[in-house]
DRENVEX-568215 format. One record per residue (C-alpha): residue number from 1; x, y, z; residue in three letters. Coordinates in steps of 0.5 Angstrom, whole numbers. Each point is the difference from the previous one (the first is absolute). Layout:
BEGIN
TORFI resi    xx    yy    zz resn
TORFI  NUM     X     Y     Z  ALA
...
END
This chain:
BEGIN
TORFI resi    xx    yy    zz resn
TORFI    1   171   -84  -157  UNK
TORFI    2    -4    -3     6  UNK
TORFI    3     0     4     7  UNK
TORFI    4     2    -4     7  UNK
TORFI    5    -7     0     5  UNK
TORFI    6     1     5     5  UNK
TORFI    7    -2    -5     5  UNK
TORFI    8     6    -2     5  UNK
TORFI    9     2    -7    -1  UNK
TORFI   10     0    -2     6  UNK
TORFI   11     6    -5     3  UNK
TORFI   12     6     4    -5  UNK
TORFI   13     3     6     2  UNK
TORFI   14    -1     0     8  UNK
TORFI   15    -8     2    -1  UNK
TORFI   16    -4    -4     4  UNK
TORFI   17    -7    -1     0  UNK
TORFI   18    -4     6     6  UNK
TORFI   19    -1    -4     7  UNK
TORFI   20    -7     3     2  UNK
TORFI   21    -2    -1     7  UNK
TORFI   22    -7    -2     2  UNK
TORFI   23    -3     0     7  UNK
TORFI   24    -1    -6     5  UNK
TORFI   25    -8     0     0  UNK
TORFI   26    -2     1     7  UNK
TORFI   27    -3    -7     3  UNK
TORFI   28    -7     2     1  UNK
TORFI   29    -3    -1     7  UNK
TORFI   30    -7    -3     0  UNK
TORFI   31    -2    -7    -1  UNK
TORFI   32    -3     0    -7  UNK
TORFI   33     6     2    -4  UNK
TORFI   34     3    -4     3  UNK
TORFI   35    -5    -6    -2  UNK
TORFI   36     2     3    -7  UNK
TORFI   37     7    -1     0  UNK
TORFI   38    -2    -7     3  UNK
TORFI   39    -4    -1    -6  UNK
TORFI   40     5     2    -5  UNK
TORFI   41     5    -4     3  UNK
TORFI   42    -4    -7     1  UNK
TORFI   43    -7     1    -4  UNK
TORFI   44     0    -7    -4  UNK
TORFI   45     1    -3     6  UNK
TORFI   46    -5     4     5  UNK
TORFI   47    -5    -2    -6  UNK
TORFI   48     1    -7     0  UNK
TORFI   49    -1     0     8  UNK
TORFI   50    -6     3     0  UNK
TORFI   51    -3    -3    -5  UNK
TORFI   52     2    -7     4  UNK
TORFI   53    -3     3     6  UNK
TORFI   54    -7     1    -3  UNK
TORFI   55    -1    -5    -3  UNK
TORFI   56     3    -4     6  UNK
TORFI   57    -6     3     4  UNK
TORFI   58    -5     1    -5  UNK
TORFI   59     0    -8     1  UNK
TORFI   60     0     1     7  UNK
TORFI   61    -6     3    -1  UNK
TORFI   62    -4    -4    -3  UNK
TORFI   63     3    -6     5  UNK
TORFI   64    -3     2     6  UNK
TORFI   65    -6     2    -4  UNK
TORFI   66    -1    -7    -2  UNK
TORFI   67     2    -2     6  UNK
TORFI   68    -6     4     4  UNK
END
């Protein structure tokens, strides 16, 4: 004869899963974990920007470059 699992099967008999408790991380101070959280959040679209803005002024450069 087969022996039940000693694991409790939760949901029957009023058994309920344990609640773990876990601390609130403290907001660090400082600007570069800052631009960390900034980056996790919002990166494709901080790439994409950036990668606009220096195309955008590498062709500048060379507009006034040929112009002078």
């Amino acid at each position: 004869m087969r022996e039940p699992s000693l694991l409790p099967v939760f949901g029957k008999l009023g058994v309920k899963a344990p609640v773990a408790f876990v601390a609130a991380p403290v907001r660090p101070a400082g600007v570069v974990p800052r631009l960390r959280t900034l980056l996790a959040a919002h990166g494709g679209m901080v790439l994409k920007l950036s990668v606009i803005a220096w195309t955008v002024l590498i062709l500048g450069v060379v507009f006034f470059m040929m112009q002078g």
